[in-house]
Legacy VTK file of the C-alpha trace (Angstrom):
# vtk DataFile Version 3.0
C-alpha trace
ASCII
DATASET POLYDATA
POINTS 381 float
224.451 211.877 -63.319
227.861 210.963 -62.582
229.313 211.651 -66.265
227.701 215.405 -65.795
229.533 215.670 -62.341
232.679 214.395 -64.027
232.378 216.793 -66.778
231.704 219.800 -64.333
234.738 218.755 -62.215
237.088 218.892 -65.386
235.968 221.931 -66.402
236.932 223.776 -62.923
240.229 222.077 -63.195
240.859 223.038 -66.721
239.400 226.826 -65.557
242.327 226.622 -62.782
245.330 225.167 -64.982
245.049 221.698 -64.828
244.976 219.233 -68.443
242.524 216.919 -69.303
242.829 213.504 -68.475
244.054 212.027 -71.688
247.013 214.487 -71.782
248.122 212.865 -68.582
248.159 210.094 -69.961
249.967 210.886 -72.821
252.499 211.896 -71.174
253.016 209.211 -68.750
253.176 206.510 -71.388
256.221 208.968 -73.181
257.936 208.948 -69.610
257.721 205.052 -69.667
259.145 204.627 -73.158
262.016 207.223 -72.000
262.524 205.561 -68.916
262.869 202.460 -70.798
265.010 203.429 -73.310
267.471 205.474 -70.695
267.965 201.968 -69.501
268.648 199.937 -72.188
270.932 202.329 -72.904
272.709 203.058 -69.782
273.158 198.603 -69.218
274.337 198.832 -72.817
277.152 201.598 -72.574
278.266 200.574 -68.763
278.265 196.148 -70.541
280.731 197.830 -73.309
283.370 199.760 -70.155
282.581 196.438 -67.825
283.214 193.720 -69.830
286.483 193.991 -71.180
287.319 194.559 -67.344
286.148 192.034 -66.261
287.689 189.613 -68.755
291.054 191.049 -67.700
290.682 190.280 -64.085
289.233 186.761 -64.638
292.135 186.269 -66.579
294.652 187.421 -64.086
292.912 185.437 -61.194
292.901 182.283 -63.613
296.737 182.870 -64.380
297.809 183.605 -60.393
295.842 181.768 -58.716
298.079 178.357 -58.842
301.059 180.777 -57.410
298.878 182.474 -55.020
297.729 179.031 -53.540
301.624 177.682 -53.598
302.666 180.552 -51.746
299.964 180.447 -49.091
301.040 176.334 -48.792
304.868 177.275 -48.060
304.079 179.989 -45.986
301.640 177.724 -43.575
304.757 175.126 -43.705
307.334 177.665 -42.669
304.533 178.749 -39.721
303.983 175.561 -38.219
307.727 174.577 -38.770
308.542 177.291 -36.272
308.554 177.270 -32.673
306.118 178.269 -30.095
307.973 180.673 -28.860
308.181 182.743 -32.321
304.685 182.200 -32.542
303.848 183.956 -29.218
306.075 186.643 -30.526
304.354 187.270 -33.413
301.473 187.539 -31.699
302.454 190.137 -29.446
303.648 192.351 -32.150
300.392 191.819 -34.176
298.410 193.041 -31.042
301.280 195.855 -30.107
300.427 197.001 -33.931
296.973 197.341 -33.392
297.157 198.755 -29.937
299.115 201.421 -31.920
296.825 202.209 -34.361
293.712 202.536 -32.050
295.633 204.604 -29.173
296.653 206.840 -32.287
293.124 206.694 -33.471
292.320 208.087 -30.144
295.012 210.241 -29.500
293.894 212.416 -32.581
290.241 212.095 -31.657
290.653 213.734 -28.133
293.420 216.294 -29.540
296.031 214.770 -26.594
298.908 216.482 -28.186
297.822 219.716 -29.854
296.347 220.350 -25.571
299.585 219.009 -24.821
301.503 221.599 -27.226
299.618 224.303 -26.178
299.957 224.154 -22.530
303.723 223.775 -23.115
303.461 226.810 -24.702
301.546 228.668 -22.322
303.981 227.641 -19.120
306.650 229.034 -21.630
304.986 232.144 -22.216
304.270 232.754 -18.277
307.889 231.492 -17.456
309.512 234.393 -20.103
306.590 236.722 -18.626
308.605 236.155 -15.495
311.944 236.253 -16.000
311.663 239.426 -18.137
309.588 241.096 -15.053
312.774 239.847 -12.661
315.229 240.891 -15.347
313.417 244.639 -15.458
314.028 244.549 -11.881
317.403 244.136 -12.357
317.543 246.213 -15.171
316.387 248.990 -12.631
318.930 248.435 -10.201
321.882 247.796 -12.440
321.980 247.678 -15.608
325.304 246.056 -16.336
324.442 243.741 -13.716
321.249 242.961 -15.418
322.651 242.446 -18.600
325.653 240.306 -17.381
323.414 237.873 -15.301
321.812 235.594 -18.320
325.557 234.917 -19.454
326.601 233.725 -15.668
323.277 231.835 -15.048
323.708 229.948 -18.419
327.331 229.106 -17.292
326.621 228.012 -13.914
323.797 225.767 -14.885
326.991 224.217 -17.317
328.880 224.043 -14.925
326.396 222.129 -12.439
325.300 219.869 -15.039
329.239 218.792 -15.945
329.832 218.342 -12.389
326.777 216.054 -12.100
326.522 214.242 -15.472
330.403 214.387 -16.522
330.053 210.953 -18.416
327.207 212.400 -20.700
328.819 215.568 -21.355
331.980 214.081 -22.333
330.375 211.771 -24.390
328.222 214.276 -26.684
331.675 216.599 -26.088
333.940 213.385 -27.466
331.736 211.020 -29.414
329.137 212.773 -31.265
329.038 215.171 -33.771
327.654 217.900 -31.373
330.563 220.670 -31.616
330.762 220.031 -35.441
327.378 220.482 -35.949
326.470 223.474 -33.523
330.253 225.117 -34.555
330.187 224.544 -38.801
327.074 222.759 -40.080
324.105 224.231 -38.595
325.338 228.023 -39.659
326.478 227.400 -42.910
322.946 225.832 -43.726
321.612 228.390 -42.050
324.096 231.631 -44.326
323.326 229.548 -47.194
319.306 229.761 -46.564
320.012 233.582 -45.345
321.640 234.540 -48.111
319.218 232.718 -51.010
316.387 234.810 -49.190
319.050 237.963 -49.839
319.194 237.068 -53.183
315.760 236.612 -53.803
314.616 239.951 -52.178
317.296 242.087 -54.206
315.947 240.424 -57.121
312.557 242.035 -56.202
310.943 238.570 -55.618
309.711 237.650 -52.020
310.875 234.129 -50.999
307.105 233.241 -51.327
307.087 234.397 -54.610
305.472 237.644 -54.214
306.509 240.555 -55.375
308.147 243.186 -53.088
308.889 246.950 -52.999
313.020 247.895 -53.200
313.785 247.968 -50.031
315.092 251.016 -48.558
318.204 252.529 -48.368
319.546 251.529 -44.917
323.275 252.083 -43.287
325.082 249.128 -44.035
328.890 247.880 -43.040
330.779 245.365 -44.856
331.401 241.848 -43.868
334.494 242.443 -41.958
331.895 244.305 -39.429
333.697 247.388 -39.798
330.000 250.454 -40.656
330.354 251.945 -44.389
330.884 255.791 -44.177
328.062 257.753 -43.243
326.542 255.364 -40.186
327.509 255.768 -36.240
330.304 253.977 -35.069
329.194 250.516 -32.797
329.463 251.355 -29.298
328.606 249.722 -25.819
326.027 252.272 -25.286
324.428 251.064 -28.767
322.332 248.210 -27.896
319.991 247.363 -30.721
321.921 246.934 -34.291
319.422 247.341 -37.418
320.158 245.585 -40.567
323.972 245.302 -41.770
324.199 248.880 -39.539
323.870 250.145 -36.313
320.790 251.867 -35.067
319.798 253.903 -32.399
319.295 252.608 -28.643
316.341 251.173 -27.545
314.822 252.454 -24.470
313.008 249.220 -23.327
314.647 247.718 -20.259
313.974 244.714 -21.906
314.847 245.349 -25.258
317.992 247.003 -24.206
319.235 243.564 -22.747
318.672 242.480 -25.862
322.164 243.576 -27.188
321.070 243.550 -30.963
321.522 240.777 -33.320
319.965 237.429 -34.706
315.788 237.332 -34.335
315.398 239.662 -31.453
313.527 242.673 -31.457
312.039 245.251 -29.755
308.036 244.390 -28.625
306.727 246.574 -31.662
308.740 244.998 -33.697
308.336 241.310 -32.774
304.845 240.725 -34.310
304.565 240.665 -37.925
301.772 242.689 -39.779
298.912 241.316 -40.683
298.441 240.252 -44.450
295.560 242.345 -46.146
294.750 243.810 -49.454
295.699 247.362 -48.578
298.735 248.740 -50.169
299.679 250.057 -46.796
299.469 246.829 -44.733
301.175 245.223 -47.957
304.207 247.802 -47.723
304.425 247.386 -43.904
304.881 243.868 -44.645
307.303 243.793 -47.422
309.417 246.577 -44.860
308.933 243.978 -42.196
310.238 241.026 -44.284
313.183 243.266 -45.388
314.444 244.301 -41.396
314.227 240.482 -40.460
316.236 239.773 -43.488
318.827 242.538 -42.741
319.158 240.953 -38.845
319.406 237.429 -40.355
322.344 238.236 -42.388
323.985 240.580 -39.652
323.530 237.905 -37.306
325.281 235.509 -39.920
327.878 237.793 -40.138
328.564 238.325 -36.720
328.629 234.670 -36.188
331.502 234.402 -38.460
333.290 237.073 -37.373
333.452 235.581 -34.151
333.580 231.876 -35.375
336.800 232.847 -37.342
338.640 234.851 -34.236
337.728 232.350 -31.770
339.059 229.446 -33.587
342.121 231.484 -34.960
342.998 232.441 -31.732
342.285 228.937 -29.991
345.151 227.571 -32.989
347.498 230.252 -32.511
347.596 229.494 -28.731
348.096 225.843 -29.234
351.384 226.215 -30.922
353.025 228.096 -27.936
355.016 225.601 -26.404
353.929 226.469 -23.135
350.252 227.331 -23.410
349.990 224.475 -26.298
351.488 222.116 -23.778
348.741 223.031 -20.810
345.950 223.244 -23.629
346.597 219.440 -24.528
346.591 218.091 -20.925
343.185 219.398 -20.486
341.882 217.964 -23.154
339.311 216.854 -20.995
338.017 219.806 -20.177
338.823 221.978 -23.562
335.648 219.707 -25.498
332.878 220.304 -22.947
334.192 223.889 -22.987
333.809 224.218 -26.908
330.264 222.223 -26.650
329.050 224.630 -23.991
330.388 227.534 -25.277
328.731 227.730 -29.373
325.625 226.389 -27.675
325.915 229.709 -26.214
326.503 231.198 -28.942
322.995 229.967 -30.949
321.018 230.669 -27.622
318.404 233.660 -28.086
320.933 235.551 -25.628
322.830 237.493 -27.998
326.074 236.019 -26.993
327.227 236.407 -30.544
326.323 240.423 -30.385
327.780 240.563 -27.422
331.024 238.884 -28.407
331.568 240.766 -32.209
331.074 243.988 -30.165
334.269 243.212 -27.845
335.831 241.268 -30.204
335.644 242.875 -33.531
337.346 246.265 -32.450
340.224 244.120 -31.164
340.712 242.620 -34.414
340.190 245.521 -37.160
342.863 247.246 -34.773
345.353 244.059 -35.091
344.548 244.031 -38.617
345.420 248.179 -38.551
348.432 247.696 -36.822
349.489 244.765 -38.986
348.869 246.404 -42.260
350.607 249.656 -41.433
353.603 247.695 -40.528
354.036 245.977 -43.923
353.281 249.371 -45.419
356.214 250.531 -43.779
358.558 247.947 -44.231
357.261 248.225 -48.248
358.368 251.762 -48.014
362.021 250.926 -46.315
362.815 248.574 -49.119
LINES 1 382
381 0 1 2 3 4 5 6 7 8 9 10 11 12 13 14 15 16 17 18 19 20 21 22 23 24 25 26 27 28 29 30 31 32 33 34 35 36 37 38 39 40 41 42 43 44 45 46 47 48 49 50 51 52 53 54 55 56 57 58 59 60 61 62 63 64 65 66 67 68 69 70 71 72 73 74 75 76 77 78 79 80 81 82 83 84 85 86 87 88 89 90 91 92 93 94 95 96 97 98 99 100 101 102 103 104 105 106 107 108 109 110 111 112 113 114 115 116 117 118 119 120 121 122 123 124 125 126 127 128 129 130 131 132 133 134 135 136 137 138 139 140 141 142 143 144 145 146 147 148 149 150 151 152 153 154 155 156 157 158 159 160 161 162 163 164 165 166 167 168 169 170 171 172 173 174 175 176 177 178 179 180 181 182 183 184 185 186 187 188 189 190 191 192 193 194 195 196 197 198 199 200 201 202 203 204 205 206 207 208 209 210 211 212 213 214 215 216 217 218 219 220 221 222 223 224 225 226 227 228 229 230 231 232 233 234 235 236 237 238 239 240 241 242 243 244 245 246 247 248 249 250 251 252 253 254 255 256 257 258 259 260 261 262 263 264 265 266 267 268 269 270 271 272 273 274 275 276 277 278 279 280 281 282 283 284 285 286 287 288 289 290 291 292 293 294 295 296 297 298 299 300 301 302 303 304 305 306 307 308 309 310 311 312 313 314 315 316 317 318 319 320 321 322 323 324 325 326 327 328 329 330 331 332 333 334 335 336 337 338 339 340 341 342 343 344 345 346 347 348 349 350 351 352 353 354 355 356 357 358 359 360 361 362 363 364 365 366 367 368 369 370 371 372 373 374 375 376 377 378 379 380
């Protein structure tokens, strides 16, 4: 009775898919002798990379192992020749080490400084918020007042601070490098980084190492700051130069404050485009990569413009006997002058704009005068 159930039951399973009983068991013994095999095989291959291994490191532990035990000796001798003092000490910086590690450990965990960063950053955005709302307000009642009161804020808050801390400005004005590396170092790193970047864009190769666009014909003037032919002539009512040239003025209150130069733009022009695949977006941003190179180098330019007629006339007035004279007995005061004065000059205030515009006229017309002179003299003789 039971063998006809049996057989009954295997049929319906073989009806619905299922194999007979002694193909199961086929197959099971073929996945044993695989298994098996895979295993042999697998403890043979990973004996063969193993072994020779671990010969090697016996043999190294044999061979240092006498050393390893003589150095551990000495160095328990040296620790219990010292005193208790040095002990204690070592202790402390042991624990001061660890107390490091885990309040780093937790510092990164909780995200103290990014939250730190970023509120900085906020309070800095609201403070500019607010002095460029109380600047428009000047703006609107004056706006020579409001573009002179930066420059006399900035100098009273020098002057307050060398009245109050004297012996620290002197000593950053006297015995540090500060003036040499605000006056000479920083901006000839920065021209040389300016003017790879130049290099690598009239090459046609972005300093990312994309590939950009020619850039566009724009009005240029040459290093002396004198604008080529063909592009407006710089003055005060020109706020905003463009480039190597001179463009038209802005008619933000803001942005007009902004007298030109180094990394300051106009609002629209501040924010970079976005990156995308469109041709469009990808022009827009090889033209935006090509204006902040142009005010880069006019800003470098600028700076040495007024770098070279500062300190030119600042030499030429210490060799007249009487202004020389007065210049060296206030020595004391001439260094925090110089120190306050090219920190000016790198300040996002445009000082250096500000300065080429007065300045540079002054000295192309000195340069005029002094050229047309030896012209004439050339013709006399």
């Amino acid at each position: 009775m039971s063998s006809i159930v049996y057989d009954k039951l295997n049929d319906n399973l073989q009806l619905l898919g299922f194999g007979a009983r002694e193909e199961y068991y086929d197959a099971f013994v073929e996945m044993a002798a695989d298994a098996r095999r895979l295993a042999i095989s697998s403890s043979r291959f990973w004996a063969l990379v193993l072994g020779p291994l671990y010969r090697l490191l016996a043999f190294a532990f044999r061979r240092s192992s006498p050393h390893v035990k003589r150095a551990a000796a000495l160095a328990w001798e040296w620790q219990k020749s010292q005193s208790n003092e040095f002990i204690a000490l070592e202790i402390v910086g042991a624990v001061a080490l660890l107390l490091l590690y885990l309040l780093k450990r937790h510092i990164a965990r909780r995200r103290y400084l990014p939250r730190l960063v970023s509120y900085v950053e906020g309070k800095k955005r609201r403070l500019k918020a607010r002095y460029d709302a109380a600047l428009a307000k000047v703006y609107n009642f004056n706006a020579t007042l409001a573009s002179v009161l930066p420059h006399f804020v900035y100098f009273s808050c020098c002057y307050l601070l060398w009245r109050l801390a004297r012996p620290a400005v002197s000593y950053l004005a006297d015995d540090t490098y500060a003036i040499p590396i605000l006056s000479t170092f920083y901006p000839v790193f920065g021209s040389v980084a300016v003017l790879q970047r130049r290099a690598l864009m009239l090459e046609g190769q972005a300093p990312d190492g994309s590939l950009t666009p020619p850039q566009s014909s724009t009005p240029s003037s040459s290093a002396s700051g004198k604008p080529s032919s063909g592009t407006p002539s710089s003055t005060p009512g020109s706020l905003k130069p463009a480039g190597l040239g001179f463009a038209s003025p802005l008619t933000s209150p803001t942005a007009m404050l902004r007298v030109g130069g180094g990394k300051r733009r106009s609002s629209s022009a501040s924010a970079a485009p976005s990156k995308s695949s469109d041709p469009a977006s990808a022009s827009a941003d090889a033209a935006f990569a090509a204006e902040e190179l142009s005010s880069d180098v006019n800003a470098a330019v600028q700076y040495w413009v007024v770098f070279g007629v500062v300190t030119a006339t600042y030499t030429f007035l210490s060799y007249v006997p009487v202004v020389g004279s007065y210049t060296e007995s206030l020595h004391a005061l001439s260094s925090p002058l110089k120190l306050f004065f090219f920190l000016w000059l790198h300040l996002p205030m445009d000082a250096t704009e500000l300065l080429y515009r007065y300045l540079c006229p002054l000295a192309l017309q000195f340069a005029d005068k002094t050229t047309g002179k030896r012209r004439r003299r050339r013709k006399r003789r």
